[in-house]
BAVEXRO-234308 format. One line per 8 residues: their letters; for each residue y, z, x of N, C-alpha, C, CB. Coordinates in steps of 0.1 Angstrom, whole numbers. Each point is the difference from the previous one (the first is absolute). Glycine has a CB too. Example, Ala and Ser with C-alpha at 12.3 -4.5 7.8 and 13.67 -1.06 7.14 Angstrom:
AS	-57/78/132/12/0/-9/12/0/9/-12/12/-19 | 23/-19/15/11/0/9/11/8/-8/-6/-22/12
This chain:
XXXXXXXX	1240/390/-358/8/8/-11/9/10/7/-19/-3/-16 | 31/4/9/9/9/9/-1/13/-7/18/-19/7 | -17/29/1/1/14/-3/11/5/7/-22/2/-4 | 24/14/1/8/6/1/-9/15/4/19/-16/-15 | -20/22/25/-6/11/8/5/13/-9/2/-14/26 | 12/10/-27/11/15/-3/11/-7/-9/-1/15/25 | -7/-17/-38/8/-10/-11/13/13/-5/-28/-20/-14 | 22/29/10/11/14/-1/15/-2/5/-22/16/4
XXXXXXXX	22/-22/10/13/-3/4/11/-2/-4/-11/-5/8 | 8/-6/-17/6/-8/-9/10/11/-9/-21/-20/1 | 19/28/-2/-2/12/-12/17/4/8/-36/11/-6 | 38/-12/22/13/1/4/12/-8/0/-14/11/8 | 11/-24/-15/8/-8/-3/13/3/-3/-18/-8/-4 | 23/14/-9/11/3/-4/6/13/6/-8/-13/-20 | 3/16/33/4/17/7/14/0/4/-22/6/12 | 29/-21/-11/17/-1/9/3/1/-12/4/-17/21
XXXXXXXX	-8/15/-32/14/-2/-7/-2/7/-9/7/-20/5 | -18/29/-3/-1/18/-8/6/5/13/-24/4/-17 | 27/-3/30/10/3/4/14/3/0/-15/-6/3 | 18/-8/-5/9/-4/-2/10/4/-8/-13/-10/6 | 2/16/-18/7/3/-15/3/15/3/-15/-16/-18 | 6/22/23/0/15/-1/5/6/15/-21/-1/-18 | 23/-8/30/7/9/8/15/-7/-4/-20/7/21 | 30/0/-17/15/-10/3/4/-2/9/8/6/-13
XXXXXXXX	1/-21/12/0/-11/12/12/5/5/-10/-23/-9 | 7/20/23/6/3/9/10/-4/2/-15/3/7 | 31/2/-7/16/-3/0/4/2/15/5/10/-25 | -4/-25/29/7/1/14/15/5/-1/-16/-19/8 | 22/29/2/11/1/0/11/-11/9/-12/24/-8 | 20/-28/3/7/-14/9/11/-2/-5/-19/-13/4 | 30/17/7/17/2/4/3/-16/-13/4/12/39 | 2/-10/-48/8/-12/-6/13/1/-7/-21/-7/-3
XXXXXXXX	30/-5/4/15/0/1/1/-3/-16/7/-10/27 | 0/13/-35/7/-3/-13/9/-11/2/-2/22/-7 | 2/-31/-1/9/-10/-1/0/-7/-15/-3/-2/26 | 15/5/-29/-1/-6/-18/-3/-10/-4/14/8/-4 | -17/-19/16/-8/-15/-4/-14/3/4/19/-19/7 | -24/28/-7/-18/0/6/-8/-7/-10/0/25/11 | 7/-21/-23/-10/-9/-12/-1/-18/1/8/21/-17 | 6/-25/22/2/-13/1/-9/-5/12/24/4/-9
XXXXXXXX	-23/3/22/-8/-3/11/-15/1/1/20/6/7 | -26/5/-20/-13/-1/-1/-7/-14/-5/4/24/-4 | 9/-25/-11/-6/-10/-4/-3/-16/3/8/17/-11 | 4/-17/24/1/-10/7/-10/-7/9/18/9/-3 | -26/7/7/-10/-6/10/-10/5/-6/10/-2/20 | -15/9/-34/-8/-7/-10/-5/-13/-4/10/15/-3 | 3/-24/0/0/-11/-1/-7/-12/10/18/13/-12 | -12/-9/19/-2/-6/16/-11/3/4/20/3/7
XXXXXXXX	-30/7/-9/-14/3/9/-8/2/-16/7/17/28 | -11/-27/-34/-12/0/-10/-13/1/5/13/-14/-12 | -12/4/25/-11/-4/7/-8/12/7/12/-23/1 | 0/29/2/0/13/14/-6/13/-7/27/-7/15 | -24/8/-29/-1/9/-8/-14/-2/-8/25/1/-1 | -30/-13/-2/-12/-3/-5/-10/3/11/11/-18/-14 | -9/12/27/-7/4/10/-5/16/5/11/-21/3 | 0/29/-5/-1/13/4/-7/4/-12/20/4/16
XXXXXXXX	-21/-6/-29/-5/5/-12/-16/1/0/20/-10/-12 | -22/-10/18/-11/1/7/-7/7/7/6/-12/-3 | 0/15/13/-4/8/14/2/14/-3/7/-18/17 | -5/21/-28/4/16/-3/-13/4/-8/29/-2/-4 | -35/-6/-6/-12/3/-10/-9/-6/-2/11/6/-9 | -10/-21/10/-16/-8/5/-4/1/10/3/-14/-8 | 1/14/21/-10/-2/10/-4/18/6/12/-30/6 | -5/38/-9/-4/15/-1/-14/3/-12/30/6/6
XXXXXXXX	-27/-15/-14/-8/3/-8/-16/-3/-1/22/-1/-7 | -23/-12/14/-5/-10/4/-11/6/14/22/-17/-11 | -14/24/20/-4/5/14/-7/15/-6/24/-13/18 | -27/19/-27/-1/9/-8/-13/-2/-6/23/2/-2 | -26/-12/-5/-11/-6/-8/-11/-7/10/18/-5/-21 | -8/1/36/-10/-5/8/-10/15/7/18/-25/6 | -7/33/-3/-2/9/9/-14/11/-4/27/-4/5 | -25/3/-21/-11/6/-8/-12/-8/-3/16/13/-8
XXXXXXXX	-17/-24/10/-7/-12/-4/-9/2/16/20/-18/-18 | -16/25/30/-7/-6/9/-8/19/2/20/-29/13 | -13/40/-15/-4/13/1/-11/2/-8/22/6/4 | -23/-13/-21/-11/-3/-9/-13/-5/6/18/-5/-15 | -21/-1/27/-5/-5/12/-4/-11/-9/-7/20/19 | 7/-36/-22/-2/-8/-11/-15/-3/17/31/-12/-25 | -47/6/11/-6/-8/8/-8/-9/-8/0/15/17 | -5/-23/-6/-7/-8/-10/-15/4/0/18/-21/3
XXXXXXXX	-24/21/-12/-14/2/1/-9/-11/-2/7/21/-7 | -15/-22/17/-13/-7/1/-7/-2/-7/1/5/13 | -8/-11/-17/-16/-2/-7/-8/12/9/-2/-33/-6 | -9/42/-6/-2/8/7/-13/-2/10/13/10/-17 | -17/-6/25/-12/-5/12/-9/12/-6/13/-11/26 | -27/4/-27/-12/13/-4/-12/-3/11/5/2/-30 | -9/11/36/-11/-4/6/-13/9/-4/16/-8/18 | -30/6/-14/-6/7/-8/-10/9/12/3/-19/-24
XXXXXXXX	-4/32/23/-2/8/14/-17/-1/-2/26/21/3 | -34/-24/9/-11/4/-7/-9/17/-2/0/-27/8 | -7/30/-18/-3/11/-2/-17/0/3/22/3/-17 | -24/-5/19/-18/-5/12/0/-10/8/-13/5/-16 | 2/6/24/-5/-11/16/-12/-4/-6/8/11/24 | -10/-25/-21/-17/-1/-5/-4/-6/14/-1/-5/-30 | -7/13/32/-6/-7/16/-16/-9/-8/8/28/25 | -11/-37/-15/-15/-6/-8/-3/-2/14/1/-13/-27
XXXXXXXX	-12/18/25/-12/-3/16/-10/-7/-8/1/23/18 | 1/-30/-8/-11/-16/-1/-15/0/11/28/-18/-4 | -39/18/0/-9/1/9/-4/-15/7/-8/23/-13 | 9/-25/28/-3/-14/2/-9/-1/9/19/-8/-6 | -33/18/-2/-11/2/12/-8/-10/-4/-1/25/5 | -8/-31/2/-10/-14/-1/-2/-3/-17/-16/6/27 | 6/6/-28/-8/-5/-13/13/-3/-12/-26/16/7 | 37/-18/-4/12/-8/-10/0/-16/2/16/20/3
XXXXXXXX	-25/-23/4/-3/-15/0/-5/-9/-6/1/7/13 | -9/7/-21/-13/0/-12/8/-13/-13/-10/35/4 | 6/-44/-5/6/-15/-8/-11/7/-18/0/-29/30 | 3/40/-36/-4/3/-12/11/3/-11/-20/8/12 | 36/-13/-9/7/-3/-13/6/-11/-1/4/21/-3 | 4/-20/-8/6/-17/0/15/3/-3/-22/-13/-13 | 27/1/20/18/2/-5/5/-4/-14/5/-6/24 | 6/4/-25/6/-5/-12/-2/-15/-5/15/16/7
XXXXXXXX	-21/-22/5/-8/-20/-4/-12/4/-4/9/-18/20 | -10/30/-19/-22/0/-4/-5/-3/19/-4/-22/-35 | 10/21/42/-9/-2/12/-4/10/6/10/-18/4 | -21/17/6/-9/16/7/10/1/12/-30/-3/-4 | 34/16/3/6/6/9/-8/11/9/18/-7/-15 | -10/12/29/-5/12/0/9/11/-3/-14/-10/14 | 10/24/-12/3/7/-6/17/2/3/-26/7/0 | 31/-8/14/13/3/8/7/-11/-9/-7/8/30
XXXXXXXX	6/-22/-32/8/-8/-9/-1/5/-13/-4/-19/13 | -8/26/-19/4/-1/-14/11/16/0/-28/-15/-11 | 23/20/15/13/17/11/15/-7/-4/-15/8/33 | 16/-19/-21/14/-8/0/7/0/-12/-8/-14/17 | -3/5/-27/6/-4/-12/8/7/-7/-15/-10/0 | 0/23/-6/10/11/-8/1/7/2/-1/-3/-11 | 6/6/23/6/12/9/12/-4/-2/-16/5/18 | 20/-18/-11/12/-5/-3/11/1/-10/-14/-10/10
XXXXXXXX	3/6/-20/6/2/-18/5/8/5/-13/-4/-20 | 2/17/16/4/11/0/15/9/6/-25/-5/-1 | 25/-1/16/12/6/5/13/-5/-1/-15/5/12 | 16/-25/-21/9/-2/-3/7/8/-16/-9/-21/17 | -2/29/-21/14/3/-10/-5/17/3/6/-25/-24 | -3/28/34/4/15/0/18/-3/5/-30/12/9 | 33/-22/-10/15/5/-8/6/13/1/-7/-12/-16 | 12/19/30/8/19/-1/-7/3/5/10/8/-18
XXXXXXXX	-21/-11/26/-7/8/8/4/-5/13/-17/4/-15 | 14/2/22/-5/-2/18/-13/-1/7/17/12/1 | -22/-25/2/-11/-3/-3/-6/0/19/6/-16/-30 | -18/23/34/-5/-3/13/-15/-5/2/17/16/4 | -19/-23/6/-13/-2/3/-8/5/11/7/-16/-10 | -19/21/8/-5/5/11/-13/-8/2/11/23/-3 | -19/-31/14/-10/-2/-1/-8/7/15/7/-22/-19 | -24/23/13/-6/3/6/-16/-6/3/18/16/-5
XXXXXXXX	-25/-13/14/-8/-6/6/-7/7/10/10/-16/-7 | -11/18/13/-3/9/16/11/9/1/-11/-18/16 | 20/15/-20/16/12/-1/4/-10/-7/8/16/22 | 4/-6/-25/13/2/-11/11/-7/2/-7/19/-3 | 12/-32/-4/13/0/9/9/-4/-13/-9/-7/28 | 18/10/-18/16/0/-9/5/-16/-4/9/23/16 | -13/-30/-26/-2/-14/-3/21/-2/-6/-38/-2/-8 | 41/10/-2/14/-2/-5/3/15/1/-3/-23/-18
XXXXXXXX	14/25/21/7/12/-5/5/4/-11/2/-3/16 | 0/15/-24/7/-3/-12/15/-4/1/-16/15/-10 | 14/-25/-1/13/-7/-3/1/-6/-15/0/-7/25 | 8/8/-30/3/-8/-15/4/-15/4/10/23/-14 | -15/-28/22/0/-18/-2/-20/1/-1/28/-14/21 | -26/10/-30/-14/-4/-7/-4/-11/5/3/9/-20 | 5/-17/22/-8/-15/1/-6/0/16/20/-16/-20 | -12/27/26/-5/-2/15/-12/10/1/24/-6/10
XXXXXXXX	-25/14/-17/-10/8/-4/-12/-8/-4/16/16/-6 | -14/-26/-1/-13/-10/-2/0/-10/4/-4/6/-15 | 11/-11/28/0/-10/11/-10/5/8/23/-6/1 | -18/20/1/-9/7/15/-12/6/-7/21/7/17 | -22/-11/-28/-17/-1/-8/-6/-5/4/3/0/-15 | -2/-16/11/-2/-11/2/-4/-2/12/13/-4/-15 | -3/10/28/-3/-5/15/-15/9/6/31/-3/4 | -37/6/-12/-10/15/5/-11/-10/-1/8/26/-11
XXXXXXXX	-21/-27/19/-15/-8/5/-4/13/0/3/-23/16 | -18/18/-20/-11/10/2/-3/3/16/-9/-9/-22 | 5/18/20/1/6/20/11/-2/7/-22/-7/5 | 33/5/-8/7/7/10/7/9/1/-1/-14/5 | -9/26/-13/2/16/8/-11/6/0/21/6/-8 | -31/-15/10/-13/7/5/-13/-3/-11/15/21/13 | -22/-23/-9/-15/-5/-9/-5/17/-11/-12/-22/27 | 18/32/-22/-6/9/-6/10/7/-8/-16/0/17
XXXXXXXX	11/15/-23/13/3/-12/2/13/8/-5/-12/-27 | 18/11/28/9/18/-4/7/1/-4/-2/9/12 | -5/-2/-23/11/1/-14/3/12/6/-8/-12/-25 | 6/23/27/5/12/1/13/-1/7/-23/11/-2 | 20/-18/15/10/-6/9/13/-1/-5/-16/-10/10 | 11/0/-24/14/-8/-8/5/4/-6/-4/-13/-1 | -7/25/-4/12/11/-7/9/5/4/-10/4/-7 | 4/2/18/7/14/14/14/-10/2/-28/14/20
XXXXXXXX	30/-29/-18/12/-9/5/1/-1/-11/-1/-12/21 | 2/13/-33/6/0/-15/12/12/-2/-25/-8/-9 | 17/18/13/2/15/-3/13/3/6/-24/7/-1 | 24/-13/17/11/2/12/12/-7/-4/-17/1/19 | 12/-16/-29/15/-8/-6/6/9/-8/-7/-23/0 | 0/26/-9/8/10/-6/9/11/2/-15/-8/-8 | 11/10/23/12/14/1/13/-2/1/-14/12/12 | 19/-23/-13/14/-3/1/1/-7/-15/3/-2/28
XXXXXXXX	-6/8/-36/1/-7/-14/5/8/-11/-18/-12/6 | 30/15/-9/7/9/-10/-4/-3/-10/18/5/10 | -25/-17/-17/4/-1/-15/-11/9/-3/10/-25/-5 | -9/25/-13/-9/12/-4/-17/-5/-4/25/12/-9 | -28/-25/9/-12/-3/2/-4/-8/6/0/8/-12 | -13/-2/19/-5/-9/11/-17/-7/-3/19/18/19 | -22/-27/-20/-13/-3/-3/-7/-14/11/7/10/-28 | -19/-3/26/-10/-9/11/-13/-7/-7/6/18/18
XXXXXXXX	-3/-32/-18/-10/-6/-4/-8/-11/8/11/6/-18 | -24/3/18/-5/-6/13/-15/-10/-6/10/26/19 | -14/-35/-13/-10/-14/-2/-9/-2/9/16/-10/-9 | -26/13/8/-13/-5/10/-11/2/-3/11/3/14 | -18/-9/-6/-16/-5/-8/-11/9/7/6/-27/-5 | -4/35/15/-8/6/7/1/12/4/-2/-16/4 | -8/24/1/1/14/2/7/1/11/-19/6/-10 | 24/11/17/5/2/6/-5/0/18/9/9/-24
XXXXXXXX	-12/-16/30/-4/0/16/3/1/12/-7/-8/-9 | 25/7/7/0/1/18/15/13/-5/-8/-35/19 | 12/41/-29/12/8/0/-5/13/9/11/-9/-25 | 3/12/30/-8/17/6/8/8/-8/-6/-2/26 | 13/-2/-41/4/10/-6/-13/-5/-11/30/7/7 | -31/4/-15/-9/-7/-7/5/-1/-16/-19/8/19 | 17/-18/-27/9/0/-9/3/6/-15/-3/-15/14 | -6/29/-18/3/7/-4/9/9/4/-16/-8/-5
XXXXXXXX	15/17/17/8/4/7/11/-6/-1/-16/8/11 | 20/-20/-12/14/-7/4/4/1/-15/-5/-20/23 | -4/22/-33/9/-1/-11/0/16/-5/-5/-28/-8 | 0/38/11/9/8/0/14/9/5/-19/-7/-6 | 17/-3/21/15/2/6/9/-7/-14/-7/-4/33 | 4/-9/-35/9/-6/-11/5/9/-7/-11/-18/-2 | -1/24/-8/5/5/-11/6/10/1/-13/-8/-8 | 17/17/20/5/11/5/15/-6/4/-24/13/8
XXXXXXXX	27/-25/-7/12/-7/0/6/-7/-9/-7/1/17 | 0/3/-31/4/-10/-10/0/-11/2/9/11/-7 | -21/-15/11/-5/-17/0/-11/3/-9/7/-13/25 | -4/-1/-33/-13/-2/-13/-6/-17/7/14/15/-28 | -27/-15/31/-9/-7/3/-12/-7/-9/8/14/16 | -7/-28/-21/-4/-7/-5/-9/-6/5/15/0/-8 | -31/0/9/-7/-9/7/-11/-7/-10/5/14/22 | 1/-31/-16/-11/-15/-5/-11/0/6/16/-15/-2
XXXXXXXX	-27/14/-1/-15/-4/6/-2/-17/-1/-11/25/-10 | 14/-30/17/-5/-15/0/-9/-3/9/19/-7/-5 | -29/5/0/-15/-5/10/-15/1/-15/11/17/33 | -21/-16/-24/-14/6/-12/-1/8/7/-14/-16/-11 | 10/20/2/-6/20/-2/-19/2/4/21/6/-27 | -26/-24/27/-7/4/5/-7/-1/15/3/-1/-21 | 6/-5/26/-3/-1/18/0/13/8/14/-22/1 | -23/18/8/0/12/8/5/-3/13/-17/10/-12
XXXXXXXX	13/5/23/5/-5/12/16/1/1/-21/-16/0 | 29/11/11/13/5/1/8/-10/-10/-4/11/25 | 0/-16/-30/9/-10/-11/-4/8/-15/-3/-27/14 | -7/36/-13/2/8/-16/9/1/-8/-10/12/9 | 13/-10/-22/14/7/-6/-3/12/1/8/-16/-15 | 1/26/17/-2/20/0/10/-3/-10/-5/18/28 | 1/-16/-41/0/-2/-13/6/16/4/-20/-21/-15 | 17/31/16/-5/16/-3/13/3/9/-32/3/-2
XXXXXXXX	36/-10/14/10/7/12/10/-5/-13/-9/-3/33 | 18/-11/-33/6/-6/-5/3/8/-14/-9/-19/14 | -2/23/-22/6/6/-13/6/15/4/-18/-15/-17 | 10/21/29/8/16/1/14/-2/9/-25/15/-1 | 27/-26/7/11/-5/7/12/4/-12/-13/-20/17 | 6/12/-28/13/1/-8/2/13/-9/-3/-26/-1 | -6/26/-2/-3/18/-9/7/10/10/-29/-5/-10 | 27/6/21/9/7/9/17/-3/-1/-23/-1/16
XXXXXXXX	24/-10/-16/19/-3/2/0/0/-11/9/-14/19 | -15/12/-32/8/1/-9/0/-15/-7/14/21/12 | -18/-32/-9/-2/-13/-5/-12/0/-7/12/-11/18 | -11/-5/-23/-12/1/-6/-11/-18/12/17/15/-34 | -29/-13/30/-12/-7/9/-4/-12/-12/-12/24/16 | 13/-41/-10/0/-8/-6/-10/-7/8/21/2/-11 | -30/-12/7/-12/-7/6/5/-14/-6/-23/20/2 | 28/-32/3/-1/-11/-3/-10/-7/4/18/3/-2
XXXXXXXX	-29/-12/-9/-13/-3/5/8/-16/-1/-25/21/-10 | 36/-29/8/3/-13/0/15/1/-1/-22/-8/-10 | 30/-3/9/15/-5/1/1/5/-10/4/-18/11 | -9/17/-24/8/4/-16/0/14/-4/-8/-23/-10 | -1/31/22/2/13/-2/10/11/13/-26/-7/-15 | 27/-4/21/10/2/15/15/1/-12/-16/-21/28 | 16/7/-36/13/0/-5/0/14/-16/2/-34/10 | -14/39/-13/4/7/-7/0/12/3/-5/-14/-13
XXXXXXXX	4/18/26/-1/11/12/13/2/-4/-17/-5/20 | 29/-4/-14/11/-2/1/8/2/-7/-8/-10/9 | 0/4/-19/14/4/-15/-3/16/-10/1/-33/-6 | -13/36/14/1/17/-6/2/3/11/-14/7/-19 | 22/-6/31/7/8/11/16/-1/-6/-19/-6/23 | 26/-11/-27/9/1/-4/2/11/-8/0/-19/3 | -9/22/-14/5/9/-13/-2/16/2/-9/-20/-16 | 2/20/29/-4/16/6/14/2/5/-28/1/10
XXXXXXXX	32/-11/3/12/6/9/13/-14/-8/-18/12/31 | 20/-1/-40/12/-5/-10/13/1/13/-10/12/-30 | 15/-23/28/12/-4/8/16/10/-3/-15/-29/-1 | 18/37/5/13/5/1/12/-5/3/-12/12/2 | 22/-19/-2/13/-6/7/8/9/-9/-4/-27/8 | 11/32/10/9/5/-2/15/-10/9/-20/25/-5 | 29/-28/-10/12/-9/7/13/10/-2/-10/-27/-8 | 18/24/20/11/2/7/14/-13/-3/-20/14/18
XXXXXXXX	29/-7/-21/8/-13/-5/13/4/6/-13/-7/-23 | 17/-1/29/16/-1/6/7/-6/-4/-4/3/16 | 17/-3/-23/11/-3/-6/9/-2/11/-6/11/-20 | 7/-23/27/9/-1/13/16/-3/-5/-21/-11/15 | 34/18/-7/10/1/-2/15/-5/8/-18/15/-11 | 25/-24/8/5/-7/12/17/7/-5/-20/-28/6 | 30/30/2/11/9/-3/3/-10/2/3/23/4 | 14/-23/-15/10/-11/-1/10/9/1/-10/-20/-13
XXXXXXXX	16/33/20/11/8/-1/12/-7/10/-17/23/-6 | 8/-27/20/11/-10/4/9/-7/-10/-15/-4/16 | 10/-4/-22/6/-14/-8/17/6/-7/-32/-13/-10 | 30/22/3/11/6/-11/11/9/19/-24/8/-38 | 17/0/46/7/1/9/7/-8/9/-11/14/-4 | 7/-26/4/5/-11/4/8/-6/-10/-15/-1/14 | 12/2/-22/15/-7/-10/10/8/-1/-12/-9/-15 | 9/22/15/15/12/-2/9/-5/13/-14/27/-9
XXXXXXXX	4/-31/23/10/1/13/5/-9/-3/-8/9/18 | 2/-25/-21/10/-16/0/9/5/-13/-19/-23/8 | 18/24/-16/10/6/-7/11/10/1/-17/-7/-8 | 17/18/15/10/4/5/6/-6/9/-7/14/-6 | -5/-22/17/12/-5/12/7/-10/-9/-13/2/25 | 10/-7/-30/12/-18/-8/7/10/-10/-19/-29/-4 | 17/42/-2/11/7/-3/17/2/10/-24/11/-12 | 14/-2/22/10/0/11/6/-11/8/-10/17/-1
XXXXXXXX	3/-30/3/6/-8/2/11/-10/-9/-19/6/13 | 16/-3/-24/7/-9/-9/16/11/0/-27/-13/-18 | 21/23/17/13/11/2/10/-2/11/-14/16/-9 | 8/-17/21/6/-3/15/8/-14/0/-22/14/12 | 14/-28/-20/8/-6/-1/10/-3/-13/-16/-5/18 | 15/16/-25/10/0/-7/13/6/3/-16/-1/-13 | 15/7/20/13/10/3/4/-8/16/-9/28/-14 | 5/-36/17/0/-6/13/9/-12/-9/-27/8/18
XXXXXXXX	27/-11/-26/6/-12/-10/12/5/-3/-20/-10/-10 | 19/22/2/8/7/-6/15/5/15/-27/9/-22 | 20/-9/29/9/3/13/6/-14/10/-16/24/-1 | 12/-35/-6/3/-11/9/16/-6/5/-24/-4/-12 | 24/-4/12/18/-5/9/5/-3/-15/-3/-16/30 | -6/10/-35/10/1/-17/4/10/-4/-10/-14/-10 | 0/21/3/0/16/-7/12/3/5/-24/10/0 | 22/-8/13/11/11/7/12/-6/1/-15/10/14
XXXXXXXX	22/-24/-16/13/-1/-4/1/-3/-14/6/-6/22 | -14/14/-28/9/-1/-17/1/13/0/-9/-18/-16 | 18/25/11/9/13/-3/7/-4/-15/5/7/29 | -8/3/-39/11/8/-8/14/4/1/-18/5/-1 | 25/-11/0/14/9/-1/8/-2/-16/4/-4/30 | 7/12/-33/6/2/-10/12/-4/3/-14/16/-7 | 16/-25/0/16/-9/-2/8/9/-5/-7/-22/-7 | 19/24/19/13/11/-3/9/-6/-11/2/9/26
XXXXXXXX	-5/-20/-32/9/-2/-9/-5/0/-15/11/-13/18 | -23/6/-14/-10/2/-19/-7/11/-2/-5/-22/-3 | 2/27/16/-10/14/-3/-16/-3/-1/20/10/-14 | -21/-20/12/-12/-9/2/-9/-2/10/12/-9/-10 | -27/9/11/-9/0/14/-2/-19/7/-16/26/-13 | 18/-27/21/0/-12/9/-7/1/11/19/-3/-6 | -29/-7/6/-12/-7/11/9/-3/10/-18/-12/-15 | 18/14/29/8/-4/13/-16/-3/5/28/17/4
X	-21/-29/7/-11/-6/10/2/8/13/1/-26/-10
């Protein structure tokens, strides 16, 4: 679509010839002879230059006029405008730490065919969901095991976010849990994180055993940083030994940051884990929209120049004609006997 930057311009259109009106035109002063046939001799080469006369009429008021309408046409700055481009910024980090200590091996849910899974596949599944429609977020992964490690960074490509889901095996970050660990490497992503909310939703089936932060402590560093901490219990509550659930750590984990403490005892409560986190951490997009703009001021400045130059050229070879070996032997004179004007070669 075409626009006009500085449409107002236009508004100077008629300024020459409000000029025009209101200053007075300029009277050259220029030596001339009286002669009682001047009227005869005007009219003669009146006659004689229709063409010469039409031309200069031209070149006197159209193409001035013309060079005028361009000149403001291109100062107006004309552009064309784009379809506009929108992007959408995200307004939360959601980190998810994934626990991939042994007892996730444990084959006590089922996937979406009805088949026994273990716990880390049925994780995959609706974890996955889950992170494909956080949509405006910046999504990271952290998993842990014996330590903490940095599995995805945050990024708003989702789908690679649940690739490098997907790519995670039980044990390989260690047969045992530190969660405190995964917090403390949760806590550190976040310091380079401007948006205005940051949340941690963390998954595992066992108590805390090899962290040397310990993970209460790690979530009140959180909450002292405005991080809000979500923690899933996936395992039984009644094992003991280092595969226990710390039901009791897990719920003040969250009570501390500010989340809330979810126990999935199977897949259909994993998935309804999920869809009351959706409705807790309500999605924000904030979109940015650019209206891209391409200048066409050249185009109208380029017409004024070809247009004047074929002005001036058409002028140059007019008077170049006007002056040629013909022109210049025809002459005017006045017959001493009739008084009469006469063409001579």
């Amino acid at each position: 679509m075409l626009s006009f930057a500085h449409l107002w311009i236009f508004a100077l259109i008629p300024l020459p010839w409000l000029l025009r009106a209101i200053l007075p035109p300029r009277l050259p002063s220029q030596v001339a002879v009286r002669i009682p046939f001047g009227e005869r001799l005007r009219a003669a080469g009146e006659n004689g230059n229709i063409a010469t006369r039409t031309a200069k009429k031209f070149s006197k008021h159209f193409v001035p006029s013309l060079l005028w309408l361009l000149i403001l046409t291109a100062v107006a700055r004309p552009q064309w405008v784009e379809p506009p481009v929108s992007k959408n910024l995200p307004t939360r980090d959601l980190l998810l730490l994934v626990d991939l200590s042994g007892s996730m091996q444990q084959e006590d849910f089922t996937n979406a065919e009805g088949k026994t899974v273990d716990r880390l596949s049925a994780v995959k599944e609706v974890a996955g969901d889950f992170l494909e429609r956080r949509e405006g977020d910046r999504v990271g992964l952290v998993v842990f095991g014996d330590s903490a490690f940095l599995q995805a960074p945050f990024s708003t490509d989702l789908s690679l976010a649940r690739r490098l889901l997907d790519e995670t095996a039980i044990g390989m970050a260690g047969p045992r849990t530190a969660f405190g660990d995964a917090i403390g490497l949760g806590i550190g992503l976040f310091d380079e994180s401007d948006v205005p909310a940051k949340t941690i939703i963390a998954l595992t089936d066992g108590n805390d055993t090899k962290s040397q932060l310990p993970p209460v402590e790690a979530a009140r560093v959180a909450a002292q940083r405005g991080i809000r901490i979500h923690t899933v219990a996936i395992g039984d509550p009644t094992t003991v030994g280092e595969e226990k659930l710390d039901e009791a750590a897990l719920k003040e984990v969250a009570q501390t940051a500010g989340g809330s403490y979810f126990y999935a005892a199977d897949r259909e409560a994993l998935a309804e884990i999920y869809e009351e986190l959706d409705r807790i951490e309500t999605r924000e997009v904030k979109t940015v929209s650019h209206v891209p703009r391409r200048d066409l001021f050249y185009w109208p400045v380029l017409a004024a120049l070809l247009i004047s130059l074929a002005e001036k050229l058409f002028g140059l070879r007019h008077r170049a004609h006007a002056s040629g070996p013909l022109a210049a032997s025809k002459s005017v004179r006045v017959n001493p006997l009739s008084g009469k004007l006469e063409a001579t070669e």
